[in-house]
C-alpha positions as CSV (number, residue, x, y, z in Angstrom):
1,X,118.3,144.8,143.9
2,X,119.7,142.6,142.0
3,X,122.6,143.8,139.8
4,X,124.7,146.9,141.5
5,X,126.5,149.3,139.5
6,X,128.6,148.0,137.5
7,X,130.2,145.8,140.3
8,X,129.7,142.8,138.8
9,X,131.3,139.1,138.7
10,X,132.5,140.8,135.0
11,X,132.4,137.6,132.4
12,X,135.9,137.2,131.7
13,X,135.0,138.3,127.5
14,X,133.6,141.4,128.6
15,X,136.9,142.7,131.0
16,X,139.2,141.4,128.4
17,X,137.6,141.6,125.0
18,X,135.3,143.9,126.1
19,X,133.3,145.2,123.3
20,X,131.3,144.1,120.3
21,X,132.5,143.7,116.8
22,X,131.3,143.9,112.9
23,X,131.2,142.6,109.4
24,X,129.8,144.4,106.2
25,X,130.4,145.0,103.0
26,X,131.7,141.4,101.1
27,X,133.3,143.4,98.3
28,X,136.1,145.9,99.7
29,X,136.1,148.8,97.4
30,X,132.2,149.7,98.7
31,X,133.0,150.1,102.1
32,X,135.8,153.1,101.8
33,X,133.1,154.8,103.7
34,X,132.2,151.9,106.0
35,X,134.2,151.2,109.6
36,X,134.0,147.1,110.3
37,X,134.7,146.3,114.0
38,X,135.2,142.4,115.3
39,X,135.0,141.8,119.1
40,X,134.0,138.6,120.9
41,X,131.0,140.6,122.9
42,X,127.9,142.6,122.7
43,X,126.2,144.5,124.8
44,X,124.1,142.7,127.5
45,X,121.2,144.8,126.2
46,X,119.4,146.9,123.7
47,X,117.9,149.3,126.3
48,X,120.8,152.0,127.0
49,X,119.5,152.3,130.5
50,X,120.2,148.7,131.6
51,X,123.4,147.8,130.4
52,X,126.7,149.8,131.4
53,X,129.7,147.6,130.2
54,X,132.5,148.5,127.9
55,X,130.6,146.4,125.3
56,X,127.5,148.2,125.3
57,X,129.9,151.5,125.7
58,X,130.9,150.6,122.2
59,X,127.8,151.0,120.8
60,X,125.9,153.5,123.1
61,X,128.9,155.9,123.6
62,X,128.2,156.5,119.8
63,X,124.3,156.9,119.4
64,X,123.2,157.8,122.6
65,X,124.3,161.4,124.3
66,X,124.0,161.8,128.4
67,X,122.5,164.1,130.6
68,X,126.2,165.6,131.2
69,X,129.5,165.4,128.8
70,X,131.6,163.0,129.5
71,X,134.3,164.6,132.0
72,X,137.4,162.3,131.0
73,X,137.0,164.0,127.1
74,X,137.1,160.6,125.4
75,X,133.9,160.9,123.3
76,X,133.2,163.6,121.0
77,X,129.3,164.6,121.4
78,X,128.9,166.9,123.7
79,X,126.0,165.9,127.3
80,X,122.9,167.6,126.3
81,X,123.3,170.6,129.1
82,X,124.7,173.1,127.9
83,X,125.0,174.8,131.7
84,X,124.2,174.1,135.0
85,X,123.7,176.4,138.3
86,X,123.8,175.3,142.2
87,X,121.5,177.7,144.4
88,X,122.0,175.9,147.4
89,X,123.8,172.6,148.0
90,X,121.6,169.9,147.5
91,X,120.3,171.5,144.4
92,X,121.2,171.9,141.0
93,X,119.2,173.5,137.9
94,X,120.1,172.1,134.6
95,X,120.0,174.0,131.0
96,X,119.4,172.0,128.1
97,X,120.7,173.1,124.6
98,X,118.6,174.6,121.7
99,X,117.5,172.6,118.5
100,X,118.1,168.5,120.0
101,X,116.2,166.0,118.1
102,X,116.2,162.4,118.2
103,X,117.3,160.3,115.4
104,X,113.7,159.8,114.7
105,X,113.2,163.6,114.4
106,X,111.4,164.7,117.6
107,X,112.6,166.9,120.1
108,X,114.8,166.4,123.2
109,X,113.3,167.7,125.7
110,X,114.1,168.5,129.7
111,X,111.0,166.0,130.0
112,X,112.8,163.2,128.3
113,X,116.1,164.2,130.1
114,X,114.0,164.0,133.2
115,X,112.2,160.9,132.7
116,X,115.9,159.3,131.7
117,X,117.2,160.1,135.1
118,X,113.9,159.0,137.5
119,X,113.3,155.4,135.2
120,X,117.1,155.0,136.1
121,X,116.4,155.6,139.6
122,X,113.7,153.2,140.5
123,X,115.0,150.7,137.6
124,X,117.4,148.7,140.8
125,X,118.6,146.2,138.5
126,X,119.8,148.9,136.3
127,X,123.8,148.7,136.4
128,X,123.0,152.8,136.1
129,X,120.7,152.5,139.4
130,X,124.0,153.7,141.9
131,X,124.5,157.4,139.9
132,X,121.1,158.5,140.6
133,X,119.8,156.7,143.6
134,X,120.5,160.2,145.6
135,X,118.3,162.0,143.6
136,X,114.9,163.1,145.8
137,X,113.4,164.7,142.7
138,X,113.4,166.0,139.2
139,X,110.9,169.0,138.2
140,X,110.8,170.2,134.5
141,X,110.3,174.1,134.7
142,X,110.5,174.3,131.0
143,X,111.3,172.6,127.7
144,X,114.7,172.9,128.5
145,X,115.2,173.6,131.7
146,X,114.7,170.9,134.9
147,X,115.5,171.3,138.2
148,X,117.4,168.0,140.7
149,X,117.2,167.8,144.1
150,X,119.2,165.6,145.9
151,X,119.6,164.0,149.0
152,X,122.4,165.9,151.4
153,X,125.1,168.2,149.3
154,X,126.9,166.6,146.3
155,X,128.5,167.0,143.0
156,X,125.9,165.0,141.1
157,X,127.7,166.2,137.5
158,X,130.2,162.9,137.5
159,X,127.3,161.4,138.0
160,X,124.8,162.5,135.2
161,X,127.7,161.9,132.5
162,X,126.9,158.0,132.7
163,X,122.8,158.6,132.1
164,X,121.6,158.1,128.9
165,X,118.4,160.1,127.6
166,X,116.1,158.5,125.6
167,X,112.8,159.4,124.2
168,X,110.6,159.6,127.2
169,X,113.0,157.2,129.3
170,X,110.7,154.1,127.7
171,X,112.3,150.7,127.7
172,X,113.5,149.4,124.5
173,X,111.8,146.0,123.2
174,X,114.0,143.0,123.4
175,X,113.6,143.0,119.2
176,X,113.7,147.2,118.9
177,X,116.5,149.2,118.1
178,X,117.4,152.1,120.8
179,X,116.7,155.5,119.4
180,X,119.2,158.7,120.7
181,X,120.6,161.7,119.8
182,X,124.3,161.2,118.8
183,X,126.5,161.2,115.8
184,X,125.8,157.7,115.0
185,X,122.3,155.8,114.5
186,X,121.6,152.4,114.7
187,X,119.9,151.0,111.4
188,X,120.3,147.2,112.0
189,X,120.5,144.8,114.8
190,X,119.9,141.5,113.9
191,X,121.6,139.2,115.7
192,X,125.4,139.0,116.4
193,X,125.5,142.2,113.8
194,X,124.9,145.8,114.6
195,X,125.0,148.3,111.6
196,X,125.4,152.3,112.2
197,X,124.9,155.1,110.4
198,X,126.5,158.4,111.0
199,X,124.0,161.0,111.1
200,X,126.0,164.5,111.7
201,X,124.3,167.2,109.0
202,X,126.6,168.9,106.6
203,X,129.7,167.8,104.5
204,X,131.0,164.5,106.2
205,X,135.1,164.6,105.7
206,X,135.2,161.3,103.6
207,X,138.0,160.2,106.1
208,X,135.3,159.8,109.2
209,X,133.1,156.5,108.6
210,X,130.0,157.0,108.0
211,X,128.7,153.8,108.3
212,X,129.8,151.1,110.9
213,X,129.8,147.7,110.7
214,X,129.2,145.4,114.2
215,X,130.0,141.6,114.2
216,X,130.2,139.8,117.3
217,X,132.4,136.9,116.6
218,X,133.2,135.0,120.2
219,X,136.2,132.9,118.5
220,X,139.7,133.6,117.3
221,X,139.3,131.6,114.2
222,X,136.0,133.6,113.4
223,X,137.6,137.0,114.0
224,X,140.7,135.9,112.0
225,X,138.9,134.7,109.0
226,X,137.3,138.2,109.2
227,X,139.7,139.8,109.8
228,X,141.6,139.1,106.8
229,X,138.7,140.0,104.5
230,X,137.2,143.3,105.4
231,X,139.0,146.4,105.2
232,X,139.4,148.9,107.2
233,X,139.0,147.2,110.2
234,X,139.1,147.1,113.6
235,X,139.3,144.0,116.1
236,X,139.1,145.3,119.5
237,X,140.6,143.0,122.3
238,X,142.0,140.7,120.0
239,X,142.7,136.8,121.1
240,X,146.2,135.7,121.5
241,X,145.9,133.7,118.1
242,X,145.3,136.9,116.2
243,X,148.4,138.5,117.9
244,X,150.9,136.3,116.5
245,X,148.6,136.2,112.8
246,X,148.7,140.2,112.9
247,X,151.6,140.9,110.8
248,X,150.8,138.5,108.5
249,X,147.5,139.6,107.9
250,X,148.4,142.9,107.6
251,X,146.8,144.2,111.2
252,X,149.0,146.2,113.3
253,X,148.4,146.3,117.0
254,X,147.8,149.1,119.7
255,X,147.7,148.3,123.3
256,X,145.4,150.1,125.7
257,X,145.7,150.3,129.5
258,X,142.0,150.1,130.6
259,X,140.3,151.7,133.9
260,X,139.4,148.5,134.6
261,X,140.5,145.6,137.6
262,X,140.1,142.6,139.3
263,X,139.8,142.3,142.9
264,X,139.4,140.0,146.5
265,X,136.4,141.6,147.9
266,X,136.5,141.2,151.9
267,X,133.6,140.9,153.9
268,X,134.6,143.2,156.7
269,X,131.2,143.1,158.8
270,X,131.1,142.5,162.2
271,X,131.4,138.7,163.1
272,X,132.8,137.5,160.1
273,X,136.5,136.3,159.6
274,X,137.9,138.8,158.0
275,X,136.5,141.5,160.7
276,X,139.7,142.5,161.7
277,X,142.5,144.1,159.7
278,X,144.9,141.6,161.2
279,X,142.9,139.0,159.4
280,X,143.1,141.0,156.1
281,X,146.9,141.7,156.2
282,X,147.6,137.4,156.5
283,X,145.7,137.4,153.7
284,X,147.2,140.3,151.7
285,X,150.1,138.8,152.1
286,X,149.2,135.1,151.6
287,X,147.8,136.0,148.1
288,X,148.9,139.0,146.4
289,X,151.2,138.4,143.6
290,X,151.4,134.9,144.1
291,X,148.2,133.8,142.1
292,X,148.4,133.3,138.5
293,X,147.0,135.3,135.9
294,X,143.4,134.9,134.3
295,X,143.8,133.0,131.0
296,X,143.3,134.7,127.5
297,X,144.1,138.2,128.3
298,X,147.2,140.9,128.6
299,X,147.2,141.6,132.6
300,X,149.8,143.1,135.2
301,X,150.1,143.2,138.7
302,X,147.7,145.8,140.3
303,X,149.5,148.4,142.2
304,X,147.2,150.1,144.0
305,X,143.3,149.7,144.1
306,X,142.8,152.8,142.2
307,X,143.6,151.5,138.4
308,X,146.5,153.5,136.9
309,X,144.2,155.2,134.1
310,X,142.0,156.7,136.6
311,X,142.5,160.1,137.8
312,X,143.7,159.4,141.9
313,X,145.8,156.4,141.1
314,X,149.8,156.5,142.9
315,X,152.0,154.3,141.4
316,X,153.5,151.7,143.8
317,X,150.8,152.2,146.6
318,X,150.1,148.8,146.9
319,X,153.3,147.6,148.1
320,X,154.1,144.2,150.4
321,X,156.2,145.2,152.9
322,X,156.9,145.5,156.7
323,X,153.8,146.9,157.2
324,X,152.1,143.5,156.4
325,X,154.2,141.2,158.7
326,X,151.8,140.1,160.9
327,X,151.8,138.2,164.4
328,X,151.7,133.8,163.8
329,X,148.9,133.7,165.9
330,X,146.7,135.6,163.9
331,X,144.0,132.8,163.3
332,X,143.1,131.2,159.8
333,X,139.1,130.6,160.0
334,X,137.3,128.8,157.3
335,X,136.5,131.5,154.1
336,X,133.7,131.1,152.4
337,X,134.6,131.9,149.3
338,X,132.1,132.7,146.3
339,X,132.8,132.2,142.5
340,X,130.6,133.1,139.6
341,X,130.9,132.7,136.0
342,X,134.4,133.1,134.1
343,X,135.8,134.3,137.3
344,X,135.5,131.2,138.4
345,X,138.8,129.9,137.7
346,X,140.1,132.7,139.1
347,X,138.5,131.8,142.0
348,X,139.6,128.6,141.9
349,X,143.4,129.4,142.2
350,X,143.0,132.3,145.0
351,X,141.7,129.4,147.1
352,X,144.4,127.3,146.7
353,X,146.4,129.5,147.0
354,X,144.9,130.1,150.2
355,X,144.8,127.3,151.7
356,X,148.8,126.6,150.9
357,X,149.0,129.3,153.5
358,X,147.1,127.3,156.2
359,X,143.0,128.8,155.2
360,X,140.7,126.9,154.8
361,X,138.3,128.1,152.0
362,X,135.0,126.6,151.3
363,X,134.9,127.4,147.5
364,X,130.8,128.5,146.6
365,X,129.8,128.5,142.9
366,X,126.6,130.7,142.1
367,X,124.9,131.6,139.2
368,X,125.3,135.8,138.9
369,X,122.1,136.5,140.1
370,X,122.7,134.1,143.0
371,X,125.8,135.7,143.4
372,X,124.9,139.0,143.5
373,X,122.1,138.3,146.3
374,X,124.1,136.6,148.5
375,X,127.1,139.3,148.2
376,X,124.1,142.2,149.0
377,X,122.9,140.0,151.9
378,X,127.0,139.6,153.3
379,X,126.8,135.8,152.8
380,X,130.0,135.5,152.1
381,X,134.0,136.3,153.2
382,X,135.4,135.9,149.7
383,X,134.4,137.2,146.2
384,X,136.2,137.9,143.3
385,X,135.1,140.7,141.2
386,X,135.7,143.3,138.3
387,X,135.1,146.8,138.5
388,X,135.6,149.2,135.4
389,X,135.9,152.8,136.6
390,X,134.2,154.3,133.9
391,X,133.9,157.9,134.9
392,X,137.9,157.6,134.9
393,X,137.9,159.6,138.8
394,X,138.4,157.8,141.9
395,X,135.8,159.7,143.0
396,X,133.4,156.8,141.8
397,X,135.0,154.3,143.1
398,X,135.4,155.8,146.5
399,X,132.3,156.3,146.7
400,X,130.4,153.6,145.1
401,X,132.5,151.0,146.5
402,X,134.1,152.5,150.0
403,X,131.7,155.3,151.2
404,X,128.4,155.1,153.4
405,X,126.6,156.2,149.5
406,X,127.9,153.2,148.2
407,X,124.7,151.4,148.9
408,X,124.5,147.9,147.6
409,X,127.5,148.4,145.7
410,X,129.2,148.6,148.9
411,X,129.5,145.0,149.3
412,X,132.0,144.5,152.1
413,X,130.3,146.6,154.1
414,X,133.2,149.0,155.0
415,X,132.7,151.5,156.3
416,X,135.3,154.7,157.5
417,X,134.3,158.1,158.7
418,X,137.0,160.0,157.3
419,X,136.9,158.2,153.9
420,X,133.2,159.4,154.1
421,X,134.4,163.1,154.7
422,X,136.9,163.0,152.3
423,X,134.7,161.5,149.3
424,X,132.0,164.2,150.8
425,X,134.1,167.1,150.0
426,X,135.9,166.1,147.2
427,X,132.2,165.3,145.5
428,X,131.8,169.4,145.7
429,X,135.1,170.7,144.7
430,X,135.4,171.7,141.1
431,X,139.1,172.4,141.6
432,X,141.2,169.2,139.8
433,X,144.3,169.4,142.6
434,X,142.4,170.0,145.7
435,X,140.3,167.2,144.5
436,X,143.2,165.0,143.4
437,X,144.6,165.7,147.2
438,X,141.4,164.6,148.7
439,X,141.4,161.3,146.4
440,X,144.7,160.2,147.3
441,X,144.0,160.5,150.9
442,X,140.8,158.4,150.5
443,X,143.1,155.9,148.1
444,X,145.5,155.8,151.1
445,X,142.7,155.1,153.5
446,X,141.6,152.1,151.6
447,X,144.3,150.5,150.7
448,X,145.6,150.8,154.6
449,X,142.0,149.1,155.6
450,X,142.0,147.0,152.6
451,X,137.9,145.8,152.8
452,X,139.2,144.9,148.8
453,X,142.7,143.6,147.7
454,X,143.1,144.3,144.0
455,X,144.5,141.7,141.8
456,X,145.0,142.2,138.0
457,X,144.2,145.3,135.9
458,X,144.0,144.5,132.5
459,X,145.1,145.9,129.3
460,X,143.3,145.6,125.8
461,X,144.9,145.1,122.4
462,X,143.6,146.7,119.5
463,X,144.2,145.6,115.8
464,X,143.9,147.6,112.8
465,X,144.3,147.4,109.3
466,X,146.9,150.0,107.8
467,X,144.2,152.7,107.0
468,X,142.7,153.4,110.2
469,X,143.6,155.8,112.7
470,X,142.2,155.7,116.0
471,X,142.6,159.2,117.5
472,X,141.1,158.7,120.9
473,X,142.1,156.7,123.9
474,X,140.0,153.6,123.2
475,X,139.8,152.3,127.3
476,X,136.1,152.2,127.0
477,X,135.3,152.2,123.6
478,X,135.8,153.9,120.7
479,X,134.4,157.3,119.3
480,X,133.8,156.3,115.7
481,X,133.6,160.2,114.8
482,X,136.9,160.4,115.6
483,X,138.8,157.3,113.6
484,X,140.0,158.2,110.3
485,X,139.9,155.9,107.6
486,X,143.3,157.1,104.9
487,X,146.7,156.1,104.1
């Protein structure tokens, strides 16, 4: 495997700016109908099933609908099940609803649903590979109606709401355009531009857009320039530069808190330097809050390893105190420490940090898929990484990054037994508070243990012009069928 979920060495333009942005009409008074969007990124691919970033989000949260609805409420369209039932623990019959269709006009099937979910599942460099890779099997007992069986008792529901379904789970052609079922279609992608079309039948208010226009524009002096000559528009995680030009152009800004972070993944395997939770602690308290900030974005101190947008966070968890005095003779081994990409610099400065405390860190630059082998394979002590918990439950995290599930996601090779039975039984309760209890324990567990110290979590800044109103939270994307476009 070569890319786990979504764990990845995040390029620095995708955890801040995260997202993908457009131009369109060159005349204003044609595009009352027409949404433009500016961001520095797009998606890392046109097939829905192998990208999961808040870039692609952007784009796929709108055209493509998943397997499940999307449990935090922040997009519109609806999963394609309509219900569900469990006959036993380990399996679970899904319902599709009546009348889906494809932007293309054929029918969504539980075949296509089914053939989404099992592509996923033996696609390993799928970023999407980690939510299904329990599933034993899927059997289609009608055209809307499929049965899962999984691999030991679990809630696999938080898990089917990040699945795509596409016609017959076929891989889209580097030059195609993806094809789904939601409330926007994509007409163009040529490019740095992505064109949408809203596709909803009946009378449109004239307030929703009903077209959208993507630009991906990497610099500040591009997305200004733009910015100043469409309208509406949106630029989503706008550059400093464009911060202080808002007012003057006429943009006003929004600030997001994102479900996203950065973190100091230990290697806690047996052998290995930071083994021992002594180890960890000296280097907890060596590092945290005393390394700068990345450049170019808006961050704060994390708090706690579960990001404070995500349902399980406690404010203030992640505190330095007595707790992390540790004895002098604690020894300071050499870390190998890996760097990738824009994370490099980052990198960079925990190390020296580091080593002003007495370490001594062999800094490792690797190319991301070098990176990601090597992480899999535990060569390493040191990483930093970015994790965006998009299902917004620490439930994922928990259990991708901490639990004996976690697979290859699981890169420091922690492992707990009662973190396992806690993310066990909170993965089939359906009650919010029990569950919530259950998280916070596991949260409590980790942080204790620390196999990852978290670093920064980062906050995006929208900017809009004067007519638009963005109705929904905007952490991972935004819901284009719920902007409004009026005075």
């Amino acid at each position: 495997m070569e890319t786990p979920l979504k764990l990845v060495h995040l390029n620095l333009a995708l955890l801040v700016a995260a997202g993908i942005g457009g131009l369109g009409c060159s005349h204003r008074p044609a595009c009352s109908t027409t949404l433009h969007v500016i961001v520095s990124a797009g998606p890392t691919s046109r097939d829905p099933l192998m990208t999961f970033d808040r870039a692609s989000l952007l784009v796929f949260g709108n055209v493509m609908q998943t397997v499940m609805a999307d449990p935090t409420g922040q997009w519109s369209s609806s999963g394609v099940v309509e219900r569900w039932t469990n006959p036993d623990p380990s399996t679970w019959v899904l319902y599709l609803r009546k009348g889906l269709r494809f932007h293309d006009g054929k029918p969504l099937t539980a075949q296509d649903v089914a053939a989404s979910i099992l592509r996923v599942r033996s696609e390993e460099r799928s970023p999407l590979h980690g939510f299904v890779q329990n599933v034993a099997s899927v059997v289609v007992e009608d055209s809307d109606r499929l049965r899962l069986v999984i691999n030991g008792p679990a809630n696999v529901l938080w898990r089917l709401a990040s699945i795509p379904v596409t016609p017959g789970g076929a891989p889209v052609p580097p030059d195609g355009l993806p094809v789904g079922s939601g409330p926007y279609r994509v007409t163009e992608w040529r490019g740095n531009r992505i064109r949408m079309e809203r596709t909803a039948s009946g009378t449109i208010p004239p307030s929703v857009p009903q077209r959208v226009d993507i630009a991906i524009i990497p610099n500040a002096e591009g997305q200004l320039r733009a910015a100043r000559a469409l309208r509406p528009v949106i630029v989503v995680g706008a550059h400093q530069e464009l911060l202080d030009e808002a007012g003057r152009s006429g943009l006003s800004p929004m600030e997001v808190e994102t479900k996203g972070a950065l973190y100091l993944v230990c290697n806690v395997r047996s052998g290995r330097p930071l083994a021992s939770l002594e180890a960890r602690r000296a280097l907890a308290a060596a590092c945290y809050g005393k390394i700068p900030s990345p450049p170019g974005g808006h961050w704060h101190l994390a708090d706690d390893i579960i990001p404070r947008r995500v349902f399980g966070h406690v404010d203030g968890r992640f505190a330095i105190d007595s707790k992390w005095a540790v004895p002098a003779a604690v020894p300071k081994s050499r870390l190998r420490l890996v760097a990738v990409g824009n994370l490099a610099s980052l990198a960079k400065a925990v190390a020296e940090c580091l080593e002003r405390g007495g370490w001594r860190v062999e800094l490792v630059s690797m190319s991301p898929r070098e990176a990601f082998r090597a992480l899999q394979a535990g060569q390493f002590d040191l990483s930093v990484v970015g994790y965006d918990c998009t299902s917004g439950s620490a439930l994922e995290l928990l259990t991708l990054a901490f639990s004996r599930n976690g697979g290859t996601v699981n890169l420091s090779g922690y492992r707990n037994p009662r973190l396992d039975a806690l993310v066990e039984e909170a993965s089939l309760s359906f009650d919010p508070a029990a569950q919530r209890e259950l998280l916070v324990e596991g949260g409590d567990i980790v942080v204790k243990d620390l196999p990852w110290i978290p670093l920064y979590q980062v906050k995006l800044i929208y900017l809009t012009s004067r007519e638009v109103h963005l109705t929904s939270e905007a952490a991972l994307g935004i819901d284009f069928s719920r902007v409004r476009i009026g005075p």
